[in-house]
C-alpha positions in Angstrom: -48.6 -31.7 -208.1 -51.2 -33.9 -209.8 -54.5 -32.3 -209.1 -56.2 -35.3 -207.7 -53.3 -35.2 -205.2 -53.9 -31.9 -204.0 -57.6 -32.8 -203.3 -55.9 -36.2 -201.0 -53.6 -34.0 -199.2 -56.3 -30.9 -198.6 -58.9 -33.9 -197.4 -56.5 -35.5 -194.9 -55.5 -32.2 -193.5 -59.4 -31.5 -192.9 -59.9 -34.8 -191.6 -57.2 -35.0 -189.3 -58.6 -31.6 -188.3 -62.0 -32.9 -187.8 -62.0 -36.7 -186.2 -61.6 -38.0 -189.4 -64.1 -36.7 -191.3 -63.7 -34.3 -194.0 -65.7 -31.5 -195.2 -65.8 -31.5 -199.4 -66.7 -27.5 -199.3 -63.5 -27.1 -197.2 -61.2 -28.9 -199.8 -63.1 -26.8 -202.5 -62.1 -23.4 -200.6 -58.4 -24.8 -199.8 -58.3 -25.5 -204.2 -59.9 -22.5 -205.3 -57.3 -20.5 -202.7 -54.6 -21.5 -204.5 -55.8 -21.7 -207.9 -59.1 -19.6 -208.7 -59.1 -20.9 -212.1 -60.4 -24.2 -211.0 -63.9 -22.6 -210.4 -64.8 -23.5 -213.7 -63.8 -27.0 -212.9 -65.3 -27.4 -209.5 -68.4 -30.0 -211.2 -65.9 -31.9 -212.9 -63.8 -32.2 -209.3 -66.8 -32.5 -207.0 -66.6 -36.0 -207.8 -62.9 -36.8 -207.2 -63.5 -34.8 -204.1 -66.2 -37.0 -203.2 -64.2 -40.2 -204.3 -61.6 -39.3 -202.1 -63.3 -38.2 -198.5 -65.4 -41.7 -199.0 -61.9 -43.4 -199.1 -59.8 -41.4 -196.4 -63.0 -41.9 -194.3 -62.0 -45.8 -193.8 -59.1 -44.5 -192.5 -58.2 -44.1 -188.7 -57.5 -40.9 -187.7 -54.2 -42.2 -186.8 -53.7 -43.5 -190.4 -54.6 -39.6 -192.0 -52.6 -38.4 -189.9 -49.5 -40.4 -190.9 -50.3 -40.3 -194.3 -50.4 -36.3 -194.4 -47.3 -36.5 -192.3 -45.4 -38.1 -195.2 -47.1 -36.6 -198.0 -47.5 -33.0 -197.3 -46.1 -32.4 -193.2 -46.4 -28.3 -193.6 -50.1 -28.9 -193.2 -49.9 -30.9 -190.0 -51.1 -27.8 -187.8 -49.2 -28.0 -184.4 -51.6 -29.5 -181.4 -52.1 -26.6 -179.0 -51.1 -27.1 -175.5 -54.2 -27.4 -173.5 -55.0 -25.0 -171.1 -55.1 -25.7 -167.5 -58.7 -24.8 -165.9 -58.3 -23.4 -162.6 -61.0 -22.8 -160.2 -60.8 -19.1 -159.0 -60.0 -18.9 -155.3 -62.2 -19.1 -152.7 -63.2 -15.8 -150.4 -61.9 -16.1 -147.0 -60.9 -20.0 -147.8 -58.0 -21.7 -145.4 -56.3 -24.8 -146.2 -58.2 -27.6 -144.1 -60.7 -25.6 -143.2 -62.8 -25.1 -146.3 -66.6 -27.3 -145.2 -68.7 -27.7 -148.7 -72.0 -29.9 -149.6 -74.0 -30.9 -152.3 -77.6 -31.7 -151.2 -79.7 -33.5 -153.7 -83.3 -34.5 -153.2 -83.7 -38.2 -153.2 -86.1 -38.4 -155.9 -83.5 -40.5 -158.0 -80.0 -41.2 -159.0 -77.8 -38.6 -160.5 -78.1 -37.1 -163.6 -75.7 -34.7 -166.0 -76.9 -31.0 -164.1 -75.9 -33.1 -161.0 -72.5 -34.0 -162.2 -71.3 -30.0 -163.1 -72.0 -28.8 -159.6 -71.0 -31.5 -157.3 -67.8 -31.6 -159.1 -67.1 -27.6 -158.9 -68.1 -28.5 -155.1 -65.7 -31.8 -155.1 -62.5 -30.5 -156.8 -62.7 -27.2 -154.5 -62.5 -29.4 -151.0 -59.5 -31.6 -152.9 -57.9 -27.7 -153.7 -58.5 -26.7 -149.9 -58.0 -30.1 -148.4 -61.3 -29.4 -147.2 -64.4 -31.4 -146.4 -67.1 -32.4 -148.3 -70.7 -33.4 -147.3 -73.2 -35.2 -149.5 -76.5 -34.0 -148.1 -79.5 -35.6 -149.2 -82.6 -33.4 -148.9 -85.7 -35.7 -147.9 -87.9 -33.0 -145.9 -90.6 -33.6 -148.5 -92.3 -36.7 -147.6 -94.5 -36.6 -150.9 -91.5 -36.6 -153.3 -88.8 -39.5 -152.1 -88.0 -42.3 -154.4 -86.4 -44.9 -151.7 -84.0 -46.4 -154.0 -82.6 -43.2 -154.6 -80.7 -42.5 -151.0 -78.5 -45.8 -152.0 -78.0 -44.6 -155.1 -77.1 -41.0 -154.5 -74.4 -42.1 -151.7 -73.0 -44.2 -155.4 -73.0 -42.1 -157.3 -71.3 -38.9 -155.4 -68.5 -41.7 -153.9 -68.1 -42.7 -158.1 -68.1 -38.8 -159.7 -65.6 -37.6 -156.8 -63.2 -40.2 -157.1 -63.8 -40.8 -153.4 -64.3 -37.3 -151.9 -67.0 -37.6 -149.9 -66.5 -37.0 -146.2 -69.6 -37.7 -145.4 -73.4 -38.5 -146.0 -75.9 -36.2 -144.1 -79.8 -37.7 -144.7 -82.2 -34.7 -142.9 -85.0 -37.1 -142.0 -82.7 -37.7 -139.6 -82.3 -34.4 -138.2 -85.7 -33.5 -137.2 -84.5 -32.9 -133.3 -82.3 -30.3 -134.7 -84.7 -28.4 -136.6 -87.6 -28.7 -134.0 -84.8 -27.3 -131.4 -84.2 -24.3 -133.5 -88.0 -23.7 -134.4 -88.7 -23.7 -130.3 -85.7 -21.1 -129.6 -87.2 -19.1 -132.6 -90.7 -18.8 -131.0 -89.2 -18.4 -127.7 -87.1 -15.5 -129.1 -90.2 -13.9 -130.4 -88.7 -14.5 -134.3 -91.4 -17.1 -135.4 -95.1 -17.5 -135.1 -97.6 -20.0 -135.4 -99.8 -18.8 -138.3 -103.5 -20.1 -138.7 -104.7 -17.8 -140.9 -106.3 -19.3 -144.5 -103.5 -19.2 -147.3 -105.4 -16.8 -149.8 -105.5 -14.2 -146.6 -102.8 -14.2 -145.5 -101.4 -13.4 -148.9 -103.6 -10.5 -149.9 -102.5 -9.4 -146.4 -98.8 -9.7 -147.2 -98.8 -8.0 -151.0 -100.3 -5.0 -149.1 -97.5 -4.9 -146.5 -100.0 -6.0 -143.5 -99.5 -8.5 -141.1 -101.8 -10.7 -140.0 -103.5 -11.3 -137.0 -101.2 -14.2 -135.7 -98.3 -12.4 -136.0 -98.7 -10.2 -132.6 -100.1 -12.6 -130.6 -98.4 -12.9 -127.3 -95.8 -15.1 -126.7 -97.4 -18.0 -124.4 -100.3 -17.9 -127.3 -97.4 -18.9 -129.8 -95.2 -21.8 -127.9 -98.7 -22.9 -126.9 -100.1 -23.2 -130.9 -96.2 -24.6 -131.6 -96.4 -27.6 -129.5 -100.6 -27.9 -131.3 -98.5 -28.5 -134.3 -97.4 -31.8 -133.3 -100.5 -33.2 -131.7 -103.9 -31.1 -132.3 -103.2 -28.9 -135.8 -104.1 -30.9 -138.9 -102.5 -30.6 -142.3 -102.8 -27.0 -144.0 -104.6 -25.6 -140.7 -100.9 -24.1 -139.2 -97.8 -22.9 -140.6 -94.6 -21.7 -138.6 -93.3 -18.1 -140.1 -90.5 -16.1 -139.2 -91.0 -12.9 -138.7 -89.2 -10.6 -141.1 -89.2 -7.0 -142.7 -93.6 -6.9 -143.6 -92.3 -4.1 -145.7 -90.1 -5.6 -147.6 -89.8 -4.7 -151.3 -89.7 -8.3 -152.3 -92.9 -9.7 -150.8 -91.5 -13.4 -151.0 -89.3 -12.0 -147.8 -91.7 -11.1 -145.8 -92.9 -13.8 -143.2 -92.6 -17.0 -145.3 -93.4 -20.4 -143.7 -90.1 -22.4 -141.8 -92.4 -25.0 -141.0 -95.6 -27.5 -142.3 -97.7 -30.1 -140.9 -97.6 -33.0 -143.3 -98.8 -36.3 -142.3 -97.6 -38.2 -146.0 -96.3 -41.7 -144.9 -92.4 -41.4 -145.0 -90.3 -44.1 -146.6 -87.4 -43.9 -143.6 -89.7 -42.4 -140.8 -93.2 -43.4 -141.5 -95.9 -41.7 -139.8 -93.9 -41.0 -136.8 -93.4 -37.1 -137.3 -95.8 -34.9 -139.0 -94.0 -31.5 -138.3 -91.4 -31.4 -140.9 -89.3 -28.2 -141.5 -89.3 -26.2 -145.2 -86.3 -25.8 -147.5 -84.8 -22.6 -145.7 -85.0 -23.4 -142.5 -83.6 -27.2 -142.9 -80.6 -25.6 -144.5 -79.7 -23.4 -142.6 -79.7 -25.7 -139.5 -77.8 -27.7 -141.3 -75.2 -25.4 -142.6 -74.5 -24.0 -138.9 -74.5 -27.5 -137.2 -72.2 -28.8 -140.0 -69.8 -26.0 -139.8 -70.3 -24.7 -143.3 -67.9 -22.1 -144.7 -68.8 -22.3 -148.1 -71.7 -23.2 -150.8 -72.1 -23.2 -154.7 -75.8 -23.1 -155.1 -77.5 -22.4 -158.8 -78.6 -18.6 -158.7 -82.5 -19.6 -158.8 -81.6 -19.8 -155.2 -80.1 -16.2 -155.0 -83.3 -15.5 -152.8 -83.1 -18.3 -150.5 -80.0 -17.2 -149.6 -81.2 -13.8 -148.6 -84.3 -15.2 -146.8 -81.4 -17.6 -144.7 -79.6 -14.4 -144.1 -82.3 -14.1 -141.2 -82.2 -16.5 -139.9 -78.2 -15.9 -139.3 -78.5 -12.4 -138.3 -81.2 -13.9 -135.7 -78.8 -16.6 -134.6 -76.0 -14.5 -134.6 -74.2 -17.1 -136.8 -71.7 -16.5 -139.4 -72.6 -16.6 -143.0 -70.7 -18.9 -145.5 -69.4 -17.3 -148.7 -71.7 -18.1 -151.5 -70.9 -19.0 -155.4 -73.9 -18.4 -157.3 -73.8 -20.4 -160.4 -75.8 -20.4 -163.8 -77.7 -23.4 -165.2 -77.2 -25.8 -168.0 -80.0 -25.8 -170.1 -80.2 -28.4 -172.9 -82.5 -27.8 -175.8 -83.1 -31.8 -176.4 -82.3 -33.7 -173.5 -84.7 -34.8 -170.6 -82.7 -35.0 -167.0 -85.8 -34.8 -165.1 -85.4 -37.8 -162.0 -89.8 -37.7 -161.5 -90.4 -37.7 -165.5 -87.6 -40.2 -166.2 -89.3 -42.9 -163.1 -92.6 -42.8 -164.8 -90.7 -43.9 -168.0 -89.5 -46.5 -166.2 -92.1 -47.5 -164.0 -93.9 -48.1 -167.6 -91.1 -49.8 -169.1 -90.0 -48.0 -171.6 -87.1 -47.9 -170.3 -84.7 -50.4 -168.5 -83.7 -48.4 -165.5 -82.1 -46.2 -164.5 -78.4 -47.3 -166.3 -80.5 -47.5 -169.6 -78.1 -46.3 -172.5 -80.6 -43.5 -173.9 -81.0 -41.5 -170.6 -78.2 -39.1 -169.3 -78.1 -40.3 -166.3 -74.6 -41.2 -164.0 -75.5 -44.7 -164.2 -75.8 -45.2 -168.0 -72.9 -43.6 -168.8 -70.6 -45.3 -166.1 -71.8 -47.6 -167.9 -70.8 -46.8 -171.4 -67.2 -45.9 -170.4 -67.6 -42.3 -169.3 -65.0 -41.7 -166.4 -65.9 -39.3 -163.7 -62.6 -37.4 -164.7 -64.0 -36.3 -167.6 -66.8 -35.2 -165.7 -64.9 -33.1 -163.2 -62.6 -31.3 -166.5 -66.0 -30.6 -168.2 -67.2 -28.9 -165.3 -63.9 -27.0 -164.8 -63.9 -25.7 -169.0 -67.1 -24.8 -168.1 -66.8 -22.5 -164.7 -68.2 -21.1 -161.4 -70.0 -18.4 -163.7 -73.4 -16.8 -163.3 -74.7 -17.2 -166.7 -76.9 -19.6 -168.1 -75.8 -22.0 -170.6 -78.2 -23.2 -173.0 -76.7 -26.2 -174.8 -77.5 -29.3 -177.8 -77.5 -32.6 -176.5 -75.1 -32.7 -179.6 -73.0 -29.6 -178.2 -72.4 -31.1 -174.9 -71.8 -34.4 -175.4 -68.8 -33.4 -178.0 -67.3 -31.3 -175.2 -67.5 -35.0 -172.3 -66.4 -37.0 -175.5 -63.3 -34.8 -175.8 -62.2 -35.2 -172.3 -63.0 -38.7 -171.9 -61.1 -39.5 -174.9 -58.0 -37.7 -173.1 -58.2 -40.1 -170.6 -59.5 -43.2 -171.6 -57.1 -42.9 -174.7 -54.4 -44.6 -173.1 -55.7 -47.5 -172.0 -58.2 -48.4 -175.0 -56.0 -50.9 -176.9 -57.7 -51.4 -180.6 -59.3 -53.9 -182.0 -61.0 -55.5 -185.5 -64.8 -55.3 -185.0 -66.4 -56.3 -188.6 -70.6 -55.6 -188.4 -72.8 -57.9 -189.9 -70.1 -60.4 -191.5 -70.0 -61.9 -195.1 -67.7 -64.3 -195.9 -64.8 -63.8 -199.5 -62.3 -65.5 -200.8 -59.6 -63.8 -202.5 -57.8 -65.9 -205.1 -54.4 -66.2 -204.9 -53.7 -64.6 -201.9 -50.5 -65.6 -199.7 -50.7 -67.5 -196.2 -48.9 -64.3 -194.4 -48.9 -63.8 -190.4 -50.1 -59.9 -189.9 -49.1 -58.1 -187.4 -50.6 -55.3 -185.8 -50.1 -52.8 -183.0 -52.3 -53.2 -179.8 -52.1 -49.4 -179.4 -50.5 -47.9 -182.3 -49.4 -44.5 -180.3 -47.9 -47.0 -177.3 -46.6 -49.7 -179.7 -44.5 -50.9 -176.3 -47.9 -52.1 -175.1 -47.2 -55.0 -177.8 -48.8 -56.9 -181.0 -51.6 -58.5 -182.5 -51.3 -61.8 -184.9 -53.2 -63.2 -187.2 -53.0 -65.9 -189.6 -54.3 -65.2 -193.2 -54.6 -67.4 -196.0 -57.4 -66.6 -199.0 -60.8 -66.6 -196.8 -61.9 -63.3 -195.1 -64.6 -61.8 -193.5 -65.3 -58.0 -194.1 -68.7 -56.1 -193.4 -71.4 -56.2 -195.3 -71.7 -52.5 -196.1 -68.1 -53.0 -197.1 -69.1 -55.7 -199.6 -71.8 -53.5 -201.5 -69.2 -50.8 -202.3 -66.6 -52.4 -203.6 -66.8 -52.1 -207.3 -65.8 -54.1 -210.4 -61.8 -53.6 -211.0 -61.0 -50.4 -208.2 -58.0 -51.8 -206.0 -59.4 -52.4 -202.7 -56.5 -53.0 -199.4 -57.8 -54.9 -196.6 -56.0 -52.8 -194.3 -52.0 -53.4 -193.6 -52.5 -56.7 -195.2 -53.3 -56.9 -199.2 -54.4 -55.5 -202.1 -57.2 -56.9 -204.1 -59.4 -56.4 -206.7 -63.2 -57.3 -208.1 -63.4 -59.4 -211.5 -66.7 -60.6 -212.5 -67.6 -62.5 -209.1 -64.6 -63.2 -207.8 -62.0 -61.5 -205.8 -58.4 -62.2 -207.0 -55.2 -61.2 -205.4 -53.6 -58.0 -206.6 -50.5 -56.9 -204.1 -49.2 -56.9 -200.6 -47.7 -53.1 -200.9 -49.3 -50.4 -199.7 -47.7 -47.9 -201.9 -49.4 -49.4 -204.6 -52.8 -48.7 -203.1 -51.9 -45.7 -202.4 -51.2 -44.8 -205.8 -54.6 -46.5 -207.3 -56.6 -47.7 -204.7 -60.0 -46.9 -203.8 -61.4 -48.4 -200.4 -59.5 -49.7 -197.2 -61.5 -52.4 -196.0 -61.4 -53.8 -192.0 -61.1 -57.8 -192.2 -60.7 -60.8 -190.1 -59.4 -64.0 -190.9 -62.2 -66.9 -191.4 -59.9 -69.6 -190.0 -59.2 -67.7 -187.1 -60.5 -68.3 -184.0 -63.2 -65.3 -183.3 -65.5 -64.3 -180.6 -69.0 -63.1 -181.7 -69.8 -60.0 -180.4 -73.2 -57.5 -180.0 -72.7 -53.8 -179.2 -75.4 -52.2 -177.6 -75.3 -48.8 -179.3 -76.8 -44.9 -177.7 -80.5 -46.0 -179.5 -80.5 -49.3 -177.6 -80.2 -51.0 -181.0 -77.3 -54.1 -181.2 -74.8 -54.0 -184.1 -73.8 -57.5 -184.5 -70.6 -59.3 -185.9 -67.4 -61.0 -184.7 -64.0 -59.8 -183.0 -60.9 -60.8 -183.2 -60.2 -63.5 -180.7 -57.5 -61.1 -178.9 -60.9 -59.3 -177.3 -61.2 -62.7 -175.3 -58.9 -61.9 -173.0 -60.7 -58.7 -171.6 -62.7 -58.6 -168.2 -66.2 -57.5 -167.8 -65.5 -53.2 -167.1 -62.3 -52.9 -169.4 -62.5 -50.4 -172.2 -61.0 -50.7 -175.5 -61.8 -49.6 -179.2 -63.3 -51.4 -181.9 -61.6 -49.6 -184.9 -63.6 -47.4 -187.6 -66.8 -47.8 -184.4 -65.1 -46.0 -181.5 -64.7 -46.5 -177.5 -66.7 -49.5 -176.4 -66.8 -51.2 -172.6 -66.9 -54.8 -172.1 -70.5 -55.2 -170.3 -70.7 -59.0 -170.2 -69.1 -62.3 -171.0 -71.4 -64.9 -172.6 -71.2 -68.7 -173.2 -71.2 -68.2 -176.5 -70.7 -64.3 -177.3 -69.3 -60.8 -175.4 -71.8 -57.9 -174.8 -70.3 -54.1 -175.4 -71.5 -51.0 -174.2 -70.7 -47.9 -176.7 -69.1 -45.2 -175.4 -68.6 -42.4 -178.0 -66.2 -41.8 -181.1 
């Protein structure tokens, strides 16, 4: 086999292997492997090597792949059957009966850390046939972005696919909480605590109670109901009463309960008693019928301090999957840092295409399947995960693509477009597959004569006398200044060429196109006029650029949103 031929087959194989792209020190290795005499050659081939990956690379990874299939089939490596993620089973979990939540604070939309455990949370009530509740946590007055309880709702309906049974808002809830606070006082479980915070601490780490905490019962229901009219902020705090000799001091006596008079978006100034995190949740879990929670494992002690508050209530406790977080080196999900942004306008909002955010990438084609299998590779698992924005995205791209794959029908996209005329060149009617893996799914036609747009980037390589295809219609080449007419076959490119091109027709009649791209920059060009026939939401893919969504129709051009490779 000629040697430049080996290099072709060994540079399809690793592009096939790796979306399309090869790597030259992997067709140096695959040589060398076969022949080690070539080392002393490897400067000289470095450059046919190089030559070669720049032209498979304006392949599809479609066209590699056929092309390696005819050429050299025994290195086609055999897909692998992928596995099937399975959630383990749940402890004490009956079909029908399973009740789960996810309870975000409403201090914006969903983000990507939001997405992994409300689909773990989802995809276990569609195992069980269970329940799920979307609970949004809005206790805090101080931290509530108002927007956010519409959006939340959205979003959970949109990443579930329609599993939510229900949305729980606690602001609406107080009765509940101040019910259980009264019988806790009344039981002798809670006090009223006045004492100054920086006491009462140094009081605590040396396994002492304070003074409030023995104070007769009549003294305590009589400083609970102060809490709602005569107290002012920071001057009372209701604490349960736990082990004061506990080894963790962050169990012993901390606060169920805080005066705080901040203006509430849904309530106003109404209510100023509001209930903390623990004891909010735990009314809410036993009114709601809870049987069983994925929380991150930050919240390992929460759980422990809400053990009390069980054993007190003589309630039973749901079983509890303690989950790791996703850490990303380079990627900012916070909802209060990302508002400012936005507030400021540096960004949009909050479906702007450079924030990971459930919105944006809705937006750019992501489907909330993808979503749920990404959060299934990845596990109920205790360890952290730290990640590259790089590193995850490759993992959502790869299950999107699964699913989205299907229905993307392909398209000519040509960037930037500059007008040739190829001399000589036959009137021929091209036809192309819609979906070349679904070729059922029908055919594309255009009319060519001798005038052609290609892309400008396209235009600066192509060199004086290489054979250049525009692809599955002709061969060309470069004389001087003009472009003549070399051959329709693409055997004969095969054998000599040097660059497949992308083209459209200039007579035809083509639809001018921008695509909004991850930096919020626009490529611009023109489509082929098949693209006209898509609705604002469809996907499809512009070849050699990857998925795109159709975000609006124009007057006078279409407006895509890209999705990923």
């Amino acid at each position: 086999m000629d040697i430049k031929e080996k290099i072709r087959k060994y540079a399809l194989q690793n592009a096939v292997k790796f979306n399309g792209k090869a790597n030259p020190g992997a067709v140096i290795g695959k040589l060398l492997a076969e022949d080690p005499n070539l080392k002393s050659k490897i400067k000289d081939l470095s450059r046919d090597i190089q030559d070669i990956i720049k032209e498979i690379s304006n392949l599809s990874v479609k066209e590699q792949e056929a092309e390696l299939k005819r050429s050299a089939p025994e290195l086609l490596e055999k897909k692998k059957v992928e596995k099937k993620h399975e959630l383990p089973e749940l402890k004490n979990a009956k079909k029908g009966k399973v009740v789960m939540r996810f309870a975000p604070s409403p201090s914006g939309p969903m983000h990507l850390g939001h997405a992994f455990a409300i689909s773990l949370s989802s995809e276990y009530c569609r195992k069980y046939q269970g329940q799920l509740i979307l609970r949004i946590e809005d206790t805090n007055p101080e931290n509530i972005y108002e927007p956010a309880y519409k959006l939340l709702a959205e979003d959970g309906k949109w990443i579930t696919k329609n599993n939510i049974s229900k949305v729980m808002i606690q602001s609406d809830r107080l009765g509940y909480y101040y019910d259980y606070a009264e019988k806790l006082v009344n039981m002798g479980k809670a006090y009223v605590c006045t004492c100054n915070t920086d006491e009462f601490r140094t009081l605590i780490f040396k396994k002492q109670a304070c003074p409030c905490r023995n104070l007769k019962k009549k003294e305590q229901e009589l400083r609970f109901a102060k809490m709602f009219a005569e107290y002012k902020p920071g001057e009372a705090v209701l604490r349960i009463k736990t082990d004061i000799e506990h080894p963790n001091p962050a169990m012993r006596d901390f606060p169920l309960m805080r005066i705080n008079e901040h203006e509430h978006p849904r309530t106003g100034t109404k209510q100023r008693v509001w209930p903390l995190m623990n004891l909010a949740v735990f009314v809410d879990d036993v009114e709601s019928g809870m049987t069983h929670i994925i929380r991150a494992k930050d919240h390992m002690d929460n759980a422990k301090r809400q053990e009390y508050l069980y054993k007190y209530f003589k309630k039973p406790i749901p079983e509890t999957l303690f989950v790791g977080r996703i850490n990303f080196i380079d990627l900012r999900i916070s909802c209060s840092k990302t508002k400012v942004l936005i507030e400021e306008g540096k960004y949009t909002g909050w479906d702007d295409i450079r924030i990971p955010f459930l919105l944006a990438l809705k937006r750019r084609g992501y489907q909330p399947e993808a979503f749920i299998k990404h959060s299934l590779d990845i596990g109920v698992s205790q360890n952290d995960k730290t990640v590259s924005k790089e590193e995850f995205f490759k993992a959502l791209n790869h299950f999107n693509k699964e699913i989205i794959e299907e229905k993307a029908n392909r398209y000519f996209f040509i960037e930037d477009p500059q007008q040739i005329v190829i001399e000589k060149a036959p009137e021929q009617e091209v036809e192309l597959d819609i979906h070349p893996d679904y070729p059922k799914k029908g055919k594309r036609k255009f009319k060519t004569k001798n005038k052609f747009y290609i892309a400008k980037e396209d235009l600066k390589n192509i060199k004086e006398g290489e054979l250049i295809r525009l692809m599955d219609c002709l061969n060309f080449t470069k004389k001087g200044n003009k472009f003549v007419f070399d051959s329709l076959e693409y055997e004969k490119y095969k054998e000599h060429g040097k660059l497949i091109i992308h083209w459209l027709p200039l007579e035809d009649n083509l639809v001018n196109v921008e695509l909004l791209m991850p930096d919020n920059t626009f490529k611009k060009g023109v489509a082929e006029k098949s693209v006209k026939r898509l609705k604002p939401g469809d996907l499809c893919q512009f070849e050699r650029i990857g998925f795109v969504r159709l975000d609006q129709k124009e007057k006078d051009k279409l407006i895509f949103w890209y999705g990923h490779r």
